[in-house]
VODOMAR-236020 format. One record per residue (C-alpha): residue in three letters; x, y, z; residue number from 1. Coordinates in steps of 0.02 Angstrom, whole numbers. Layout:
BEGIN
{code=ALA&xx=X&yy=Y&zz=Z&pos=NUM}
...
***
This chain:
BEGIN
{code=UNK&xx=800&yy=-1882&zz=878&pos=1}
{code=UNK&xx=740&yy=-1705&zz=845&pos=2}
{code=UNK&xx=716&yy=-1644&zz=692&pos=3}
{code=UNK&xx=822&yy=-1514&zz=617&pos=4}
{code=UNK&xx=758&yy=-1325&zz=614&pos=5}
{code=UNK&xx=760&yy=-1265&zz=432&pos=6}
{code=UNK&xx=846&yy=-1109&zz=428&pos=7}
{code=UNK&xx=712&yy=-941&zz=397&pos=8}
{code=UNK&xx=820&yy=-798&zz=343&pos=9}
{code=UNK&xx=702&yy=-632&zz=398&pos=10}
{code=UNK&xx=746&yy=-475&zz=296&pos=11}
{code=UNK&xx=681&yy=-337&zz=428&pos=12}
{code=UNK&xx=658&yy=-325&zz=611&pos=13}
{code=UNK&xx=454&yy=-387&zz=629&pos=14}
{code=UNK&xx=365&yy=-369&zz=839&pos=15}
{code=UNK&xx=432&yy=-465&zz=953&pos=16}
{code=UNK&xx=302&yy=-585&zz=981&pos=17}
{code=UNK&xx=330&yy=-649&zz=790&pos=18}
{code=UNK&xx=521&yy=-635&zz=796&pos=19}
{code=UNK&xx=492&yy=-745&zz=971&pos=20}
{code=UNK&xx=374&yy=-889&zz=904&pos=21}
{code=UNK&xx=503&yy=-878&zz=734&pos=22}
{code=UNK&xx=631&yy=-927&zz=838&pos=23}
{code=UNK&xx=549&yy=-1069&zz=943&pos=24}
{code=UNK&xx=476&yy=-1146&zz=760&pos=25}
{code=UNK&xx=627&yy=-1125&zz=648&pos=26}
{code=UNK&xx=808&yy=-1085&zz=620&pos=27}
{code=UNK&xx=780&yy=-904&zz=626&pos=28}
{code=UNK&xx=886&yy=-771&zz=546&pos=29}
{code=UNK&xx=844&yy=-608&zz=607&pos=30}
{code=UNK&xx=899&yy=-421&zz=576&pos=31}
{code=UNK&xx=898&yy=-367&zz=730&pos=32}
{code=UNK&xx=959&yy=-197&zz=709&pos=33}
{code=UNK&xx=829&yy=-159&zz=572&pos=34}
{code=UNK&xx=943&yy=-102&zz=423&pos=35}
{code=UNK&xx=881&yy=-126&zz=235&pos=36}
{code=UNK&xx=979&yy=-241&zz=177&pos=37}
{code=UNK&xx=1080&yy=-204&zz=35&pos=38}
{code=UNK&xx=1059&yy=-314&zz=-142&pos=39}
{code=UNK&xx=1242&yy=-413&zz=-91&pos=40}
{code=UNK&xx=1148&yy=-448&zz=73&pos=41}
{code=UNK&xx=981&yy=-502&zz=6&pos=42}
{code=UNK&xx=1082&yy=-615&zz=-120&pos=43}
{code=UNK&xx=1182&yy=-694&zz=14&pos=44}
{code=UNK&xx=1009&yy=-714&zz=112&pos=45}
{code=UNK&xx=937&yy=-806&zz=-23&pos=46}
{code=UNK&xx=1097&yy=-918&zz=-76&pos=47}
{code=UNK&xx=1065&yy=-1015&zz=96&pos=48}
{code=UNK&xx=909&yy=-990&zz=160&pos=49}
{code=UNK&xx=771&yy=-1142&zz=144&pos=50}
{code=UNK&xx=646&yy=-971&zz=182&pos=51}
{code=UNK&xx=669&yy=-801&zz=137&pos=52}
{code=UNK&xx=543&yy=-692&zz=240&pos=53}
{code=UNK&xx=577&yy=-519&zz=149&pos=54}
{code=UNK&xx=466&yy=-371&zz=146&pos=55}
{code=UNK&xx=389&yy=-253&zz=19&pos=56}
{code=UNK&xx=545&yy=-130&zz=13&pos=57}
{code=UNK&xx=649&yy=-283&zz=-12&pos=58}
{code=UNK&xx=691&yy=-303&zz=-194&pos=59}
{code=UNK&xx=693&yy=-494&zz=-246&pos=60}
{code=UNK&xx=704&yy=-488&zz=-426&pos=61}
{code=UNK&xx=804&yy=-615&zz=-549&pos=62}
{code=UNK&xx=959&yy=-551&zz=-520&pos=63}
{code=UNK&xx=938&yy=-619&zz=-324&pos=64}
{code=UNK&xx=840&yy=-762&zz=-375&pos=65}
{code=UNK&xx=960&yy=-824&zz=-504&pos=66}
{code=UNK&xx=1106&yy=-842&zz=-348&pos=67}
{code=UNK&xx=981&yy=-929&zz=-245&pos=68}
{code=UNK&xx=1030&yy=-1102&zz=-154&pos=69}
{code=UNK&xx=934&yy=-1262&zz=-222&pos=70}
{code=UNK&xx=884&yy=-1255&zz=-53&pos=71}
{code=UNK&xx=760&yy=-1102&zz=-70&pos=72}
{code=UNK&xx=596&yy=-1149&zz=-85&pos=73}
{code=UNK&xx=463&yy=-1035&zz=4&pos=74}
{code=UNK&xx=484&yy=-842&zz=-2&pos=75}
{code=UNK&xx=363&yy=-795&zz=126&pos=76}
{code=UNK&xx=324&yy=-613&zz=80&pos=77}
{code=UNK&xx=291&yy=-496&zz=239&pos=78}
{code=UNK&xx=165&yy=-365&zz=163&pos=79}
{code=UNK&xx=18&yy=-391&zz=45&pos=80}
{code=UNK&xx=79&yy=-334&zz=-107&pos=81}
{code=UNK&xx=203&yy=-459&zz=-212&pos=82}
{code=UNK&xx=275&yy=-304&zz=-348&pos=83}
{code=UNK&xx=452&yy=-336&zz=-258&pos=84}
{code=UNK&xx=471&yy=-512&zz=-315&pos=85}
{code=UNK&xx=511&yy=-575&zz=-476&pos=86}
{code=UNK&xx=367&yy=-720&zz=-475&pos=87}
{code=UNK&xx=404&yy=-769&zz=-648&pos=88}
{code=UNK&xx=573&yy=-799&zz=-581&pos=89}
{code=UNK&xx=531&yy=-866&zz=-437&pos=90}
{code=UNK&xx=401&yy=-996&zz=-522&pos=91}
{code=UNK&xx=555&yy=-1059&zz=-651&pos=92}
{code=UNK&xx=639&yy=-1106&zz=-510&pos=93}
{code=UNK&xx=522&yy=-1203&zz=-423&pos=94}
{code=UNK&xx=509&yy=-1062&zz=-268&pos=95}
{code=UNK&xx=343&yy=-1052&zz=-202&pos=96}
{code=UNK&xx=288&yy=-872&zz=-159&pos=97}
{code=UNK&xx=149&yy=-801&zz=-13&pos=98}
{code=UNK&xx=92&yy=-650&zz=52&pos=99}
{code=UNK&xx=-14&yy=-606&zz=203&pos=100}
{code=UNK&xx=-191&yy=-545&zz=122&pos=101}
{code=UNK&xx=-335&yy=-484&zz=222&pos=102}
{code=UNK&xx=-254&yy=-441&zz=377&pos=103}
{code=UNK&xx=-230&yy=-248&zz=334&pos=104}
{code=UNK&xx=-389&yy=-187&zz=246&pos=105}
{code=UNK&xx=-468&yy=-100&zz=402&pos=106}
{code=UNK&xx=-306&yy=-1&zz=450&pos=107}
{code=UNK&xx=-275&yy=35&zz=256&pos=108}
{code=UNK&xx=-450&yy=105&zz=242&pos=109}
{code=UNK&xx=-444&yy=206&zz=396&pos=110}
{code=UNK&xx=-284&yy=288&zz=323&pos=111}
{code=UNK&xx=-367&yy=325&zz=172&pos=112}
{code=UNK&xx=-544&yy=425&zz=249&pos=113}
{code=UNK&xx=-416&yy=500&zz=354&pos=114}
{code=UNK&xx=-336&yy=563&zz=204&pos=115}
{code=UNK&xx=-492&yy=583&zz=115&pos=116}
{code=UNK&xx=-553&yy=711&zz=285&pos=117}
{code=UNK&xx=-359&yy=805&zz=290&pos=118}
{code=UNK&xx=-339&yy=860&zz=141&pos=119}
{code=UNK&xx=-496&yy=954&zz=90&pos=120}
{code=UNK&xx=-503&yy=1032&zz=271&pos=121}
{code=UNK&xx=-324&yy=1060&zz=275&pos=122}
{code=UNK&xx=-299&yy=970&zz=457&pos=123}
{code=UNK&xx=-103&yy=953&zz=420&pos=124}
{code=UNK&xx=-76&yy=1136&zz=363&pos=125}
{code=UNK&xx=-160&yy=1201&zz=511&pos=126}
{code=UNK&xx=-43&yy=1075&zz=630&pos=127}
{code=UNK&xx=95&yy=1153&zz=540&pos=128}
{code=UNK&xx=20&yy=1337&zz=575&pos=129}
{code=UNK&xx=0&yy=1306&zz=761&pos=130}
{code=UNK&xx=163&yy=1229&zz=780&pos=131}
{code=UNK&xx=288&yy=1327&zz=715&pos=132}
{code=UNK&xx=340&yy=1461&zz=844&pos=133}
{code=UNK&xx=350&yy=1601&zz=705&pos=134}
{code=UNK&xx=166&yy=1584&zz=665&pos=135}
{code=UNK&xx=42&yy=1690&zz=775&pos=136}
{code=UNK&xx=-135&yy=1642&zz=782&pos=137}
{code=UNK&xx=-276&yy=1780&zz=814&pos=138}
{code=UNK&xx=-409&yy=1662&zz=847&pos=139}
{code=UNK&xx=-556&yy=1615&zz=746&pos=140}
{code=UNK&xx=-593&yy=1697&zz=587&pos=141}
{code=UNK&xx=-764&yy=1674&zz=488&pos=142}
{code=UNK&xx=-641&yy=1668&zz=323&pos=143}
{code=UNK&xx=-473&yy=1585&zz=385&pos=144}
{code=UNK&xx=-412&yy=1423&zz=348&pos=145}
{code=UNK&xx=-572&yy=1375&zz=234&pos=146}
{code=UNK&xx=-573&yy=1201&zz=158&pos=147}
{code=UNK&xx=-708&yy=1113&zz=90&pos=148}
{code=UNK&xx=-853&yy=995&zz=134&pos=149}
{code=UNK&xx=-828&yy=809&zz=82&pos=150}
{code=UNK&xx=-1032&yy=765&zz=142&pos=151}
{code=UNK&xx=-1095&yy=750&zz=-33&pos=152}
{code=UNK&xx=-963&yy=733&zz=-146&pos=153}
{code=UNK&xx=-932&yy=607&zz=-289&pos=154}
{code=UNK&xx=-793&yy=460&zz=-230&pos=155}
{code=UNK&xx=-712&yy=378&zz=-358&pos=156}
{code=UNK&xx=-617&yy=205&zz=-280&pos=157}
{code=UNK&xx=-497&yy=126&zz=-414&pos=158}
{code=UNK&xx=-492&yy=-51&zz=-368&pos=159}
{code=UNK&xx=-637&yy=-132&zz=-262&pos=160}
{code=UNK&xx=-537&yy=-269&zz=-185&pos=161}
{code=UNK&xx=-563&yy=-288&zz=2&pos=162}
{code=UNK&xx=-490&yy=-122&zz=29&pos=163}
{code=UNK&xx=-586&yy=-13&zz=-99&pos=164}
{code=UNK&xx=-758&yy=-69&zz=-25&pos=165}
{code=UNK&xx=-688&yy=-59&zz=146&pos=166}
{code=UNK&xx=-664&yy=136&zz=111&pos=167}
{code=UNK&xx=-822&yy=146&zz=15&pos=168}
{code=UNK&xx=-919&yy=102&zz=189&pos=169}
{code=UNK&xx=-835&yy=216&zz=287&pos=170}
{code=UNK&xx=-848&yy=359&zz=166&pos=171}
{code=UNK&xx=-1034&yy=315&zz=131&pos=172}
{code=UNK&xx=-1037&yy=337&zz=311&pos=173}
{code=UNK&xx=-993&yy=512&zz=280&pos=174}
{code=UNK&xx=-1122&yy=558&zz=144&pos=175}
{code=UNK&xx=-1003&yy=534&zz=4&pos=176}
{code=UNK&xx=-1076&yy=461&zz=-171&pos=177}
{code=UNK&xx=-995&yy=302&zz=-179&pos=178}
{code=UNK&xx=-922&yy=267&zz=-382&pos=179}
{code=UNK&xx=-789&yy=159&zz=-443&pos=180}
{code=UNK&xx=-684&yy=73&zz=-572&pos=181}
{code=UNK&xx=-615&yy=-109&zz=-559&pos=182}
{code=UNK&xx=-564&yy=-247&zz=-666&pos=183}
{code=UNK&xx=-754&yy=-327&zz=-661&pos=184}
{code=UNK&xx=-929&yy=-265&zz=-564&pos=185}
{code=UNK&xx=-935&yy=-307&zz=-389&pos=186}
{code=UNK&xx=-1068&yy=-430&zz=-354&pos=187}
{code=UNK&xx=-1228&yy=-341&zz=-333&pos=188}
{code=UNK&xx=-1279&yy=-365&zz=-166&pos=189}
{code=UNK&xx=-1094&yy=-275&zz=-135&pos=190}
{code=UNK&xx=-1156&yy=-122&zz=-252&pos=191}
{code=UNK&xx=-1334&yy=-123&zz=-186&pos=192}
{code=UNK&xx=-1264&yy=-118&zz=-1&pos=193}
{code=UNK&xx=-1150&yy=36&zz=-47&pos=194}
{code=UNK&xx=-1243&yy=106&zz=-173&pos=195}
{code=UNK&xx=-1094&yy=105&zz=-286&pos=196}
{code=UNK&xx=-1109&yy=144&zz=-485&pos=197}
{code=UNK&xx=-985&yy=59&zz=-594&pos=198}
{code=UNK&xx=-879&yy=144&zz=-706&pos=199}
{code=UNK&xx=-791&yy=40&zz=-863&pos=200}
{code=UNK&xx=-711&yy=182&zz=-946&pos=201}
{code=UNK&xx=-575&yy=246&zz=-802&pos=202}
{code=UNK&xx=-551&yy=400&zz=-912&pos=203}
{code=UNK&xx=-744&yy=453&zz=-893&pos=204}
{code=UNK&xx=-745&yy=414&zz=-693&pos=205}
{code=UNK&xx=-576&yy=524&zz=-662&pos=206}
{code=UNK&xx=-688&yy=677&zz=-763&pos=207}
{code=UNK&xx=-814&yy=663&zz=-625&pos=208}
{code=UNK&xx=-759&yy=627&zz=-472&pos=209}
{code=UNK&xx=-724&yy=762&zz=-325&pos=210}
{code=UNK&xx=-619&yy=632&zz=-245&pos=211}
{code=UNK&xx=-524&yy=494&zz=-306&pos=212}
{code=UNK&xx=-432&yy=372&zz=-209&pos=213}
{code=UNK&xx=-311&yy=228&zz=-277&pos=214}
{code=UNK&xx=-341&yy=60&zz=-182&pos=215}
{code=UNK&xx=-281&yy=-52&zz=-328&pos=216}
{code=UNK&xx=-103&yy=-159&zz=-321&pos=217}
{code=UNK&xx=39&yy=-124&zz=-419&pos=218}
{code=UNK&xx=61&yy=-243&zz=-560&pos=219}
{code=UNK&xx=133&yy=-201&zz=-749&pos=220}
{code=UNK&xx=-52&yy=-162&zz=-780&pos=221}
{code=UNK&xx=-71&yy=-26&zz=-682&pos=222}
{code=UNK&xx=98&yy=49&zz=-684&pos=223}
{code=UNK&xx=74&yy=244&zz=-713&pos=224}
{code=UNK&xx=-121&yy=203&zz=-711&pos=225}
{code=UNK&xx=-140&yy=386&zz=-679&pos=226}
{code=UNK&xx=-31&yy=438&zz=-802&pos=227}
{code=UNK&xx=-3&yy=609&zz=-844&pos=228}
{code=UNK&xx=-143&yy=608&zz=-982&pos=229}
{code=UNK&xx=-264&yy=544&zz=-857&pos=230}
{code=UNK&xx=-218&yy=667&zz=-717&pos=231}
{code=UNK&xx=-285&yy=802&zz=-837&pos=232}
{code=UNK&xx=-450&yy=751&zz=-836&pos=233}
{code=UNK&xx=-466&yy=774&zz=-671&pos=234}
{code=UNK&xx=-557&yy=944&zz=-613&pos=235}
{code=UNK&xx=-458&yy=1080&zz=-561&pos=236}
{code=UNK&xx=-563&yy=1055&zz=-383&pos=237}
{code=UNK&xx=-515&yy=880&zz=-348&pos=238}
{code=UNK&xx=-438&yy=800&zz=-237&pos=239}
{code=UNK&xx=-317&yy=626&zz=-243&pos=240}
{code=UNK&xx=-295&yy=507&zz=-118&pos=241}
{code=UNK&xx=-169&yy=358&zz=-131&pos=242}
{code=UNK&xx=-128&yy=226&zz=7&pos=243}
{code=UNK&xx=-81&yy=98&zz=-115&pos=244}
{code=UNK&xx=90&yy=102&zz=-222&pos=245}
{code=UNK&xx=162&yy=268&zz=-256&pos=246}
{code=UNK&xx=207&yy=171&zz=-449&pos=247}
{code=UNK&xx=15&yy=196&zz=-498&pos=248}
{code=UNK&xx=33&yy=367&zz=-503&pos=249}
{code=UNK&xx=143&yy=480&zz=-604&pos=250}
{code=UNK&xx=228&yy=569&zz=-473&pos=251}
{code=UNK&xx=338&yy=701&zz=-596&pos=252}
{code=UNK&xx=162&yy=735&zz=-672&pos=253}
{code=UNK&xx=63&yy=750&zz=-491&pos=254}
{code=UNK&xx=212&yy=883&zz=-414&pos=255}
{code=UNK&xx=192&yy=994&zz=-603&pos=256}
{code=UNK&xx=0&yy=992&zz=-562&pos=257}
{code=UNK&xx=3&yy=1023&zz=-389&pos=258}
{code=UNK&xx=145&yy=1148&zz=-425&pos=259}
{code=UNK&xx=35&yy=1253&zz=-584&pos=260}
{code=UNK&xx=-126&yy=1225&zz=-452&pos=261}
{code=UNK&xx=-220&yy=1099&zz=-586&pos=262}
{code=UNK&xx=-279&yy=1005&zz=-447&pos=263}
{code=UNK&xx=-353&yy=1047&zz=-289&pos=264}
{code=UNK&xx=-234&yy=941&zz=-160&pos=265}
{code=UNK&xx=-188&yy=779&zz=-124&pos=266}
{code=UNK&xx=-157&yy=637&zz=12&pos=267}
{code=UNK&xx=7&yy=530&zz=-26&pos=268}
{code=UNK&xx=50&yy=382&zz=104&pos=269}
{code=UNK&xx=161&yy=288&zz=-35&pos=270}
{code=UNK&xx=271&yy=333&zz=-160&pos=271}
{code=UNK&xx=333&yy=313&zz=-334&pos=272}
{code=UNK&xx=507&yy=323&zz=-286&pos=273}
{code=UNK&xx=523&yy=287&zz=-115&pos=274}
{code=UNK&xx=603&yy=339&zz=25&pos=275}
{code=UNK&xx=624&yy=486&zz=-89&pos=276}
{code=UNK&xx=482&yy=601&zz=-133&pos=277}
{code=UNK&xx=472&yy=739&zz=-253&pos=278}
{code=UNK&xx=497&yy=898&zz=-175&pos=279}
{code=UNK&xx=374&yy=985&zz=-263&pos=280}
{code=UNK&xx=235&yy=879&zz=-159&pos=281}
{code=UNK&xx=336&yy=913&zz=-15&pos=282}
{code=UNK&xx=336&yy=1105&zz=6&pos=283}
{code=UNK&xx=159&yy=1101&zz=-67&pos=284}
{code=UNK&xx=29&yy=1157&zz=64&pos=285}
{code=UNK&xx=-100&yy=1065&zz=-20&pos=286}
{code=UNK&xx=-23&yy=890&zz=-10&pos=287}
{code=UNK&xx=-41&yy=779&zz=147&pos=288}
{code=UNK&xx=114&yy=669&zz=138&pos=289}
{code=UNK&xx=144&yy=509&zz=272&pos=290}
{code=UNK&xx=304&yy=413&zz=269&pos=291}
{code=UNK&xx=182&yy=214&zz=219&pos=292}
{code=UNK&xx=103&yy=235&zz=369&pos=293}
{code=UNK&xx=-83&yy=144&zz=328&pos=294}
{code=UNK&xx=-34&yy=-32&zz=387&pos=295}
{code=UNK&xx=71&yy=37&zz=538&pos=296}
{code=UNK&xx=-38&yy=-34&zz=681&pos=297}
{code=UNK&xx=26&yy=-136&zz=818&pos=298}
{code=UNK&xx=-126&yy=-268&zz=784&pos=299}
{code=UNK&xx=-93&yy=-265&zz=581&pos=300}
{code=UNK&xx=96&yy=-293&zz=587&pos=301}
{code=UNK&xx=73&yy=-451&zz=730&pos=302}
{code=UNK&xx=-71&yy=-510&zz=623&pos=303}
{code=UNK&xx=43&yy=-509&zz=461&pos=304}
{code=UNK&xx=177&yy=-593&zz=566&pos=305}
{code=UNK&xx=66&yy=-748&zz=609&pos=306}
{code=UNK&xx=-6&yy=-761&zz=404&pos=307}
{code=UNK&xx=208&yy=-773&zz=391&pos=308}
{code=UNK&xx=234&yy=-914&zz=503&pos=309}
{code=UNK&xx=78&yy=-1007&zz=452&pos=310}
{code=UNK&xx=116&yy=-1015&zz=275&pos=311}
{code=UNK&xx=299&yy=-1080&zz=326&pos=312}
{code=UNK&xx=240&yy=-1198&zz=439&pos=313}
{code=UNK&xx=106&yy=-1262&zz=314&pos=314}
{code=UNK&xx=233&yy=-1286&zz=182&pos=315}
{code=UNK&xx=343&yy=-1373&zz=297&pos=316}
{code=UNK&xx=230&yy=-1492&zz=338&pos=317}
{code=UNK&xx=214&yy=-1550&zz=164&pos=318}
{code=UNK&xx=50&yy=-1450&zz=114&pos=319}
{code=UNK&xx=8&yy=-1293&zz=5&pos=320}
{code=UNK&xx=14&yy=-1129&zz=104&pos=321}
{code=UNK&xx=-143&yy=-1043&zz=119&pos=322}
{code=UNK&xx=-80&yy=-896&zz=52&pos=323}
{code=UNK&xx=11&yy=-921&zz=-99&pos=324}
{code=UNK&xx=25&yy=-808&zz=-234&pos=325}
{code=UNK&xx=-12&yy=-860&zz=-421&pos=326}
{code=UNK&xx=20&yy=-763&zz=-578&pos=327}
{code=UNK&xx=-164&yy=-763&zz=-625&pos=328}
{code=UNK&xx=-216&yy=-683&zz=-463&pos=329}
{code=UNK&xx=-144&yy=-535&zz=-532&pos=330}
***
């Protein structure tokens, strides 16, 4: 006799080659017309689902996780980041939790030199220029339009995980001074290779740098990281780059800099409070906004969607997924 599917419950609409093996390997659930589903939705998701397959925008905290079915016992996070689970939760009740590591650091870290390159030479401001019909261009200018030269300048990564020293090759590639601040000292080959100097005091790094770019996960930790105290140190010249959670940052503090011109510009592909974003960032010529675009590649979503049905089909089969998250990895 066959043996029956277990029923995957999939919170978002994922490419169609995932959706298509999903459906062939399990029970599968899908949204197919893409709506975020609401909490009484996620709740009902989770009260009979044997796998929950949410995403990053989907909240699964312990008031969802408290109606679950006894039959939930994988949540098999879509996205890298676990800050939308409640894994203390989760762990009480005997849910295992995975993610799908690994498979986005080259796309992340091209979003992030491109963000690092648009904002000091103002590439979206002069799109906008060109575009709108009311505008009228007069050609070059010797003093038009002048941004500023990033061959050089100080880089300060916060958080050399796979994605921070993926963007410190491709900016060292660029003739930027490579410095960061993490946790612990990369291992030394790692610095050596990207000529990288270590900072331990965060405070003393943000002083320096030209350009700083956020590559760290969200966790309590590093909630309002760059707080409004720390914002101020940096120089009235620099620049801030963040492809990671909007949460690090303290937006309302960002806008009132960006606003009073304390800071020279920044590039924002996530937010504190999204979908909504402070409009003070959003009228501001010298912010580069993207709607959490740096893992938006065809290859990086199908890749995510095969870590997904791995780690269900490992667990099924009675062993521990290959990518399951534990409290002391973060």
């Amino acid at each position: 006799m066959p043996t029956k599917k277990p029923l995957v419950v999939v919170t978002r609409r994922l490419p169609d080659v995932v959706e298509t093996r999903m459906r062939e390997l399990f029970n599968a659930e899908l949204n197919i017309d893409d709506h975020p589903m609401s909490r009484e939705e996620l709740i009902a998701a989770a009260g009979k689902a044997e796998v929950l397959v949410p995403t990053v925008t989907d909240k699964i905290d312990a008031s969802v996780l408290s109606q679950a079915g006894d039959q939930l016992k994988l949540i098999a996070n879509f996205g890298t980041g676990v800050d939308n689970i409640d894994l203390e939760t989760a762990r009480n009740r005997g849910i295992i939790v995975t993610n799908t590591p690994g498979v986005l650091t080259e796309d992340t870290a091209d979003m992030t030199m491109a963000l690092i390159l648009a904002v000091p030479r103002r590439l979206a401001e002069g799109t906008s220029f060109l575009k709108n019909p009311e505008n009228k261009w007069d050609g070059w200018s010797p003093t038009w339009m002048l941004g500023h030269r990033i061959f050089g300048k100080r880089l300060g990564i916060i958080g050399m995980g796979r994605i921070g020293q993926a963007v410190a090759r491709r900016a060292k590639a660029f003739g930027l001074q490579i410095h960061y601040h993490n946790r612990h000292k990369v291992a030394a080959e790692i610095e050596e290779e990207l000529e990288a100097t270590y900072w331990d005091s965060l405070d003393q790094m943000l002083a320096r740098m030209d350009i700083v770019s956020v590559n760290c996960p969200h966790t309590p930790a590093t909630y309002h990281l760059l707080s409004a105290r720390r914002l101020k140190l940096l120089k009235p010249s620099a620049y801030l780059v963040n492809t990671a959670r909007g949460e690090v940052i303290d937006e309302n503090a960002l806008a009132r800099m960006v606003e009073e011109g304390q800071i020279a510009g920044a590039g924002l592909d996530v937010f504190e409070n999204e979908p909504a974003v402070n409009p003070k960032l959003l009228h501001s010529n010298q912010v580069v906004v993207l709607p959490h675009l740096a893992s938006a590649t065809v290859e990086g979503r199908v890749d995510m969607g095969e870590k997904v049905i791995i780690n269900i089909k490992t667990f099924l089969d009675g062993h521990s997924p290959p990518d399951r998250v534990h409290q002391a990895m973060l």
